[in-house]
C-alpha positions in Angstrom: 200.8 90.4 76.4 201.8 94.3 75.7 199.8 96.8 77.1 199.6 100.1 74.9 199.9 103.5 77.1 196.8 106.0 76.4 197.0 109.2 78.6 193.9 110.5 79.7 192.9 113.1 77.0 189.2 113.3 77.5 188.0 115.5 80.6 184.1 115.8 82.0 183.8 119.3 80.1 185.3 117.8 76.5 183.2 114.9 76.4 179.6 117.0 76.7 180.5 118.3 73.4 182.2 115.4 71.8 178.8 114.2 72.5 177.2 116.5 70.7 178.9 116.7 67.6 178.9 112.6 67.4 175.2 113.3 67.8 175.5 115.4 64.9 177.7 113.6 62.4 175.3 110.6 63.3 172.1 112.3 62.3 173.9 113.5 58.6 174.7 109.7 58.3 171.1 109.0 59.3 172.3 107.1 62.0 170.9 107.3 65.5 172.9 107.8 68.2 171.4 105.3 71.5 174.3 105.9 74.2 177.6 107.8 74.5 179.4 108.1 77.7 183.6 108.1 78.1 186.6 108.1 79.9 189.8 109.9 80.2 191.0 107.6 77.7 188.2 106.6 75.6 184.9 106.6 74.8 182.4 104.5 73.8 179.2 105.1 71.3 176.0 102.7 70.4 174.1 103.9 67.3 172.1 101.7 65.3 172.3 102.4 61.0 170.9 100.9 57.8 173.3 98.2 56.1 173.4 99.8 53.3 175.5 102.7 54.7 179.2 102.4 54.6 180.9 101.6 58.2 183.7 102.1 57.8 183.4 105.7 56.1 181.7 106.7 58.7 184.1 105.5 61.6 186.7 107.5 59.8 184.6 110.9 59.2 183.7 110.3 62.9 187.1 109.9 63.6 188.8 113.1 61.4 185.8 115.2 62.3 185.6 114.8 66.2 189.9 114.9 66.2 189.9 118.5 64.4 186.9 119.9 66.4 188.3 119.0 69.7 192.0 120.1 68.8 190.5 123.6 67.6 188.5 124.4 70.9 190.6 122.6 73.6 194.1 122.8 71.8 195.9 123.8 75.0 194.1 120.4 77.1 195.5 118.4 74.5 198.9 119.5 74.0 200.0 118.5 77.8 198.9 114.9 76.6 200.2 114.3 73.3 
């Protein structure tokens, strides 16, 4: 069994707004967002959707969205990890 190293990216004052805009991106889905909480090195969500919307799209807009806004207002936090 191989173990992957994560460093801890995620600190107390990036998740309150990695909250927010999964919040966001959630509602233009029309998703709901139930839970969100996280951890230096991950997070986890619980949102509830219709079938007919597209997973995995919105995983990856989730994904691209949440990456660029984080590396735009906390560039200098996340440089020291990567």
């Amino acid at each position: 069994m191989t173990s992957k190293y994560r460093p801890k990216v995620f600190s107390a004052e990036m998740l309150q707004p990695l909250g927010e805009i999964v919040a966001d991106l959630s509602q233009k889905w029309d998703c709901q967002l139930i839970e969100f909480n996280g951890e230096g090195e991950n997070i986890h969500l619980l949102f509830q959707y219709f079938p007919q919307m597209e997973l995995t799209k919105f995983i990856n807009n989730l994904k691209t969205v949440t990456s660029k806004r984080l590396r735009n207002e906390f560039q200098e936090q996340i440089n020291k990890h990567v």
